[in-house]
C-alpha positions as CSV (number, residue, x, y, z in Angstrom):
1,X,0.0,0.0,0.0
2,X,2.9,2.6,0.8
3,X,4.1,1.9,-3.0
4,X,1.0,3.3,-4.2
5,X,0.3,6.3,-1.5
6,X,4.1,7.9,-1.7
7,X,6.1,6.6,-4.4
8,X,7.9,6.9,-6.4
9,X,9.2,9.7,-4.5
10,X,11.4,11.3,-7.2
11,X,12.7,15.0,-7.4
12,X,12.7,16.0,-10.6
13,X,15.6,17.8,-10.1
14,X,17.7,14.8,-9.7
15,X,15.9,13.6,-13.6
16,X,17.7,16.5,-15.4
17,X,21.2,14.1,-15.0
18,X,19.7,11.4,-16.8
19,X,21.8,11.5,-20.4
20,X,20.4,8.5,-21.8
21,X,17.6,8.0,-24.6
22,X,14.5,8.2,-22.6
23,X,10.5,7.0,-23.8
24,X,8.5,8.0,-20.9
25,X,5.6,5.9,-21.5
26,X,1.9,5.9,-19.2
27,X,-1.4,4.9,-19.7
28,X,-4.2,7.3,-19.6
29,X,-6.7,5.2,-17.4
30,X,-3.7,4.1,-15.0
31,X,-3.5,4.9,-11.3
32,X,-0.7,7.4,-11.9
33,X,-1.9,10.5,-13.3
34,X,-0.8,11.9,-16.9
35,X,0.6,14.7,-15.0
36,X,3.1,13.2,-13.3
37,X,4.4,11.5,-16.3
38,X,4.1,14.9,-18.2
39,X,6.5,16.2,-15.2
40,X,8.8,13.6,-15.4
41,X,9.2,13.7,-19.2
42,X,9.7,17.7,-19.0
43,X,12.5,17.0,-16.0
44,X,14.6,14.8,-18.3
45,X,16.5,17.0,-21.2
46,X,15.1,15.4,-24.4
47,X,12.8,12.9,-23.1
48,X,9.6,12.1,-25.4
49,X,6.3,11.1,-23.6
50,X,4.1,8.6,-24.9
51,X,0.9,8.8,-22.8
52,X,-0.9,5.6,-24.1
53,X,-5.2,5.7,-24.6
54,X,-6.9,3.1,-23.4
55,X,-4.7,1.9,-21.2
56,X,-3.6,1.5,-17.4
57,X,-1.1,0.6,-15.5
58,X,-0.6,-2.9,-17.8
59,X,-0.3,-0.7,-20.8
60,X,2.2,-3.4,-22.3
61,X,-0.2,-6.5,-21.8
62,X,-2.8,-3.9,-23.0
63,X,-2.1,-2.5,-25.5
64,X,1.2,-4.5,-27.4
65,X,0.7,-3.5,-30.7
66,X,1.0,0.3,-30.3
67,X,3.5,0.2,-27.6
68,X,5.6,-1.8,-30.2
69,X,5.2,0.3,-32.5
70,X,6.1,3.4,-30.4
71,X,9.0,1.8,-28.9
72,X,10.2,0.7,-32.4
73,X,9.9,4.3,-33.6
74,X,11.7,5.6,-30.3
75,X,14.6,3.6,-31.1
76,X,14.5,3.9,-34.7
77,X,15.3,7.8,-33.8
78,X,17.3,7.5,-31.1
């Protein structure tokens, strides 16, 4: 239960040292709001933000065929 009521506990200061390729990637009906992933993406220098429709926390088992596809085209431009 505490993983869901105060974590991730992540300063988003501490995201601008990330330097890798980055694919943020959420679901639109999960339990973590779009906003938080929109703050993540816009803490980490180039990141791109996928925020998935129709999906939730599973957004892999979900929704395979787009998140391969999006992940395919991450990479491909990477």
């Amino acid at each position: 239960m505490r993983l869901w009521t105060s974590e991730p506990n992540l300063d988003p200061a501490h995201l601008a040292a990330v330097s890798a390729p980055k694919l943020i990637m959420s679901g639109d009906r999960g339990s973590i709001p779009p906003a938080h992933s929109l703050l993540i993406a816009a803490s980490i220098p180039g990141a791109q933000l996928a925020i998935v429709p129709g999906a939730g926390h599973g957004l892999i088992a979900e929704r395979p065929e787009l998140i391969s596809t999006l992940i395919r085209d991450f990479l491909a431009h990477a």
